[in-house]
C-alpha positions, -999 to +999 in steps of 0.1 A: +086+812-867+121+796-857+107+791-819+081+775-809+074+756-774+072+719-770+063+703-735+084+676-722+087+644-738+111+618-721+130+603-752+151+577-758+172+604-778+186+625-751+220+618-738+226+612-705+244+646-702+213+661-718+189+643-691+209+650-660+214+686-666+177+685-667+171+664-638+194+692-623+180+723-638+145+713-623+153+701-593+169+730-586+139+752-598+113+732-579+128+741-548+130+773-557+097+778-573+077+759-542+054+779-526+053+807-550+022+810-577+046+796-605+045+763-589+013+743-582+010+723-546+004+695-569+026+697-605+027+674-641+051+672-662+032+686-691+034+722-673+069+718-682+078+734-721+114+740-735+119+763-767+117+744-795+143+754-822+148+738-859+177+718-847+156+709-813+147+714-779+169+732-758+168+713-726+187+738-706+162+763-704+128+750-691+096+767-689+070+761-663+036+771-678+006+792-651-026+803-659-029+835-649-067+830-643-057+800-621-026+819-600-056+848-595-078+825-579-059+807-559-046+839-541-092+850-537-098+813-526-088+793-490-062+772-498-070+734-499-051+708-498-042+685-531-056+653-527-030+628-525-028+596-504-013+599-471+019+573-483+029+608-508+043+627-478+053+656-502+036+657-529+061+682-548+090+661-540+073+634-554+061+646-587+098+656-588+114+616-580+086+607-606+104+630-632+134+622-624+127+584-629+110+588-661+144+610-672+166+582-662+146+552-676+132+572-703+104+563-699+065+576-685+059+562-655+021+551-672+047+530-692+068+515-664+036+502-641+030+469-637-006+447-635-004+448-598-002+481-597-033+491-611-072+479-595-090+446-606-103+466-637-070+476-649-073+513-643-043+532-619-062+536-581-047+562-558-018+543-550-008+532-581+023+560-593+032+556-557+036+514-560+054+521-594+078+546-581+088+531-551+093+500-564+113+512-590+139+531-569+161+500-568+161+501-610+173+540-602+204+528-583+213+505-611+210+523-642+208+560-626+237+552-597+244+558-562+237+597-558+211+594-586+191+568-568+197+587-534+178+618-551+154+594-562+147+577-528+150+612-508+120+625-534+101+594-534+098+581-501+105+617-482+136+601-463+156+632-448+154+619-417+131+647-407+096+644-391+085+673-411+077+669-446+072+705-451+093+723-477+084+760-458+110+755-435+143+767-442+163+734-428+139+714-449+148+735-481+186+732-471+181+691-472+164+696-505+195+710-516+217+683-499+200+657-502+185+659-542+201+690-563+239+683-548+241+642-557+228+655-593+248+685-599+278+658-583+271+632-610+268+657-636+303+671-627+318+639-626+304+629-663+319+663-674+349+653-656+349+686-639+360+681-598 
Protein backbone atom coordinates (compact mmCIF):
# COMPACT_ATOMS: atom_id res chain seq x y z
CA UNK A 1 0.00 0.00 0.00
CA UNK A 2 1.61 3.47 -1.13
CA UNK A 3 -0.40 5.19 2.07
CA UNK A 4 -0.21 4.52 5.17
CA UNK A 5 -0.71 6.89 8.43
CA UNK A 6 1.98 7.85 10.76
CA UNK A 7 1.27 10.04 13.97
CA UNK A 8 3.22 13.01 14.67
CA UNK A 9 6.78 12.86 15.36
CA UNK A 10 8.58 16.26 16.01
CA UNK A 11 11.88 15.84 13.93
CA UNK A 12 14.85 17.50 13.65
CA UNK A 13 14.22 16.99 9.75
CA UNK A 14 11.46 19.25 9.00
CA UNK A 15 12.18 22.68 7.71
CA UNK A 16 11.00 25.51 9.28
CA UNK A 17 8.60 26.12 6.37
CA UNK A 18 7.42 22.55 6.86
CA UNK A 19 6.89 23.17 10.89
CA UNK A 20 5.13 26.48 10.69
CA UNK A 21 2.71 25.54 8.12
CA UNK A 22 1.88 22.98 10.58
CA UNK A 23 1.91 25.01 13.57
CA UNK A 24 -0.60 27.01 11.27
CA UNK A 25 -2.70 24.25 9.86
CA UNK A 26 -3.48 23.06 13.50
CA UNK A 27 -3.93 26.01 15.08
CA UNK A 28 -6.24 26.84 12.80
CA UNK A 29 -8.14 23.46 13.01
CA UNK A 30 -8.16 23.41 16.82
CA UNK A 31 -10.13 26.34 16.91
CA UNK A 32 -12.20 25.11 14.59
CA UNK A 33 -12.67 21.66 15.77
CA UNK A 34 -13.20 22.85 19.65
CA UNK A 35 -16.27 21.90 21.00
CA UNK A 36 -17.26 19.55 18.34
CA UNK A 37 -16.86 15.43 18.90
CA UNK A 38 -13.66 15.52 16.61
CA UNK A 39 -11.82 17.33 19.29
CA UNK A 40 -11.38 16.05 22.94
CA UNK A 41 -11.79 18.81 26.01
CA UNK A 42 -8.40 17.47 26.71
CA UNK A 43 -6.11 16.45 23.36
CA UNK A 44 -2.33 14.66 22.66
CA UNK A 45 -0.43 14.89 20.07
CA UNK A 46 -0.50 11.22 19.23
CA UNK A 47 -4.36 11.80 18.04
CA UNK A 48 -2.68 13.68 15.40
CA UNK A 49 -1.65 11.27 11.98
CA UNK A 50 -0.48 12.67 8.57
CA UNK A 51 -0.52 10.29 5.39
CA UNK A 52 2.41 8.69 5.10
CA UNK A 53 3.73 8.43 1.47
CA UNK A 54 7.07 6.53 0.13
CA UNK A 55 8.79 9.90 -0.18
CA UNK A 56 7.19 10.96 3.39
CA UNK A 57 4.80 12.57 5.47
CA UNK A 58 2.73 15.11 4.07
CA UNK A 59 2.53 17.64 6.74
CA UNK A 60 -0.13 19.75 5.14
CA UNK A 61 -2.83 17.52 5.62
CA UNK A 62 -3.32 16.40 9.23
CA UNK A 63 -5.59 13.85 10.61
CA UNK A 64 -7.10 14.04 13.96
CA UNK A 65 -7.96 10.38 15.03
CA UNK A 66 -11.87 9.72 17.23
CA UNK A 67 -13.13 6.70 18.48
CA UNK A 68 -16.31 6.36 17.46
CA UNK A 69 -17.18 4.35 20.63
CA UNK A 70 -15.70 7.19 22.60
CA UNK A 71 -17.52 10.32 20.57
CA UNK A 72 -20.91 7.91 21.24
CA UNK A 73 -20.50 8.02 24.86
CA UNK A 74 -19.56 11.15 25.45
CA UNK A 75 -22.84 12.54 23.83
CA UNK A 76 -25.03 9.37 26.52
CA UNK A 77 -22.80 10.53 29.47
CA UNK A 78 -22.84 14.19 31.65
CA UNK A 79 -20.04 15.92 30.59
CA UNK A 80 -17.14 16.23 33.15
CA UNK A 81 -14.58 18.15 33.36
CA UNK A 82 -10.76 17.12 32.26
CA UNK A 83 -8.71 17.17 35.12
CA UNK A 84 -6.16 19.67 34.88
CA UNK A 85 -4.67 21.99 37.43
CA UNK A 86 -6.30 25.26 37.94
CA UNK A 87 -2.74 27.27 36.54
CA UNK A 88 -4.04 25.40 32.79
CA UNK A 89 -6.81 27.99 32.33
CA UNK A 90 -7.61 26.33 28.79
CA UNK A 91 -6.63 23.26 28.62
CA UNK A 92 -7.13 23.17 24.61
CA UNK A 93 -5.05 26.18 24.14
CA UNK A 94 -2.57 24.70 26.14
CA UNK A 95 -2.11 21.26 24.59
CA UNK A 96 -1.92 23.55 21.45
CA UNK A 97 1.30 26.16 23.02
CA UNK A 98 2.70 22.63 24.06
CA UNK A 99 2.70 21.58 20.31
CA UNK A 100 3.63 24.41 19.06
CA UNK A 101 6.75 24.49 21.34
CA UNK A 102 7.74 20.96 20.67
CA UNK A 103 7.41 22.11 16.64
CA UNK A 104 9.74 25.00 17.12
CA UNK A 105 12.34 23.28 19.39
CA UNK A 106 11.83 20.01 17.88
CA UNK A 107 11.59 18.58 20.54
CA UNK A 108 8.88 16.56 23.21
CA UNK A 109 8.31 18.51 25.79
CA UNK A 110 9.19 15.01 28.15
CA UNK A 111 12.57 15.93 26.49
CA UNK A 112 12.81 19.60 27.27
CA UNK A 113 11.83 19.32 31.30
CA UNK A 114 14.11 19.97 33.67
CA UNK A 115 14.96 18.11 37.37
CA UNK A 116 12.94 20.73 39.04
CA UNK A 117 10.23 20.18 37.23
CA UNK A 118 9.43 16.83 38.10
CA UNK A 119 8.57 15.50 42.17
CA UNK A 120 11.37 14.28 44.64
CA UNK A 121 11.08 10.88 42.90
CA UNK A 122 11.71 12.04 39.43
CA UNK A 123 8.37 11.40 38.01
CA UNK A 124 6.32 14.60 36.19
CA UNK A 125 3.49 15.84 39.13
CA UNK A 126 0.51 17.80 37.86
CA UNK A 127 2.33 20.82 37.38
CA UNK A 128 5.17 19.63 35.71
CA UNK A 129 4.23 20.30 31.52
CA UNK A 130 2.90 23.51 32.95
CA UNK A 131 6.57 24.55 34.67
CA UNK A 132 8.22 23.30 31.44
CA UNK A 133 6.10 25.26 29.08
CA UNK A 134 5.99 28.30 30.75
CA UNK A 135 9.36 28.52 31.43
CA UNK A 136 10.27 27.87 28.08
CA UNK A 137 8.20 30.63 26.33
CA UNK A 138 11.18 32.96 26.62
CA UNK A 139 13.30 30.06 24.47
CA UNK A 140 10.09 30.57 21.93
CA UNK A 141 10.86 34.23 21.48
CA UNK A 142 14.39 33.57 20.64
CA UNK A 143 14.50 30.71 18.31
CA UNK A 144 10.59 30.87 17.32
CA UNK A 145 10.44 35.07 17.22
CA UNK A 146 8.27 37.77 18.13
CA UNK A 147 4.70 36.61 16.75
CA UNK A 148 5.76 32.97 17.25
CA UNK A 149 6.46 33.49 20.95
CA UNK A 150 3.30 35.76 21.19
CA UNK A 151 1.16 32.46 19.95
CA UNK A 152 3.14 30.70 22.37
CA UNK A 153 2.45 32.92 25.44
CA UNK A 154 -1.27 33.63 24.35
CA UNK A 155 -1.70 29.57 24.38
CA UNK A 156 0.32 28.95 27.34
CA UNK A 157 -0.45 31.25 29.86
CA UNK A 158 -4.20 32.22 28.42
CA UNK A 159 -3.17 36.05 28.20
CA UNK A 160 -5.96 37.77 25.88
CA UNK A 161 -6.60 40.04 28.29
CA UNK A 162 -10.01 38.42 28.85
CA UNK A 163 -11.49 37.22 32.12
CA UNK A 164 -13.04 34.30 30.32
CA UNK A 165 -11.05 31.48 29.30
CA UNK A 166 -13.86 29.96 27.49
CA UNK A 167 -13.40 29.27 23.77
CA UNK A 168 -17.64 29.02 23.40
CA UNK A 169 -17.83 32.53 23.03
CA UNK A 170 -17.49 34.02 19.79
CA UNK A 171 -15.13 37.12 20.86
CA UNK A 172 -13.00 34.52 22.53
CA UNK A 173 -12.79 32.50 19.25
CA UNK A 174 -12.13 35.81 17.28
CA UNK A 175 -8.84 36.39 19.81
CA UNK A 176 -7.92 32.90 19.03
CA UNK A 177 -7.66 33.93 15.63
CA UNK A 178 -5.90 37.29 16.40
CA UNK A 179 -4.01 36.47 18.86
CA UNK A 180 -2.50 32.68 17.73
CA UNK A 181 -3.42 31.62 13.97
CA UNK A 182 -2.77 35.42 12.50
CA UNK A 183 1.18 35.89 14.10
CA UNK A 184 1.68 32.24 12.45
CA UNK A 185 0.04 32.50 9.22
CA UNK A 186 2.13 36.32 9.41
CA UNK A 187 5.49 34.57 9.91
CA UNK A 188 4.75 31.95 7.48
CA UNK A 189 4.00 34.70 4.81
CA UNK A 190 7.01 36.59 5.56
CA UNK A 191 9.42 33.30 5.22
CA UNK A 192 7.56 32.74 1.79
CA UNK A 193 8.17 36.35 1.24
CA UNK A 194 4.57 36.75 0.28
CA UNK A 195 3.16 40.39 1.87
Amino acid sequence: MEYICSRIRIQHRLSRADRLQLAVILASSILQLYQTPWLEDVWQKDEILFIQRTDGPVYGQPFITRHLSSAVSKQTKPKLEPHTHPVIRNPVLFALGVLLIELCLSKPLEQLRLPEEMDKDGHPNPLSNWMTANRLVDEIYMEGGSRYGDAVRHCIRRDFDRRDANLEREDFQQAGYDKIVSLLEKDLKDLHGLR
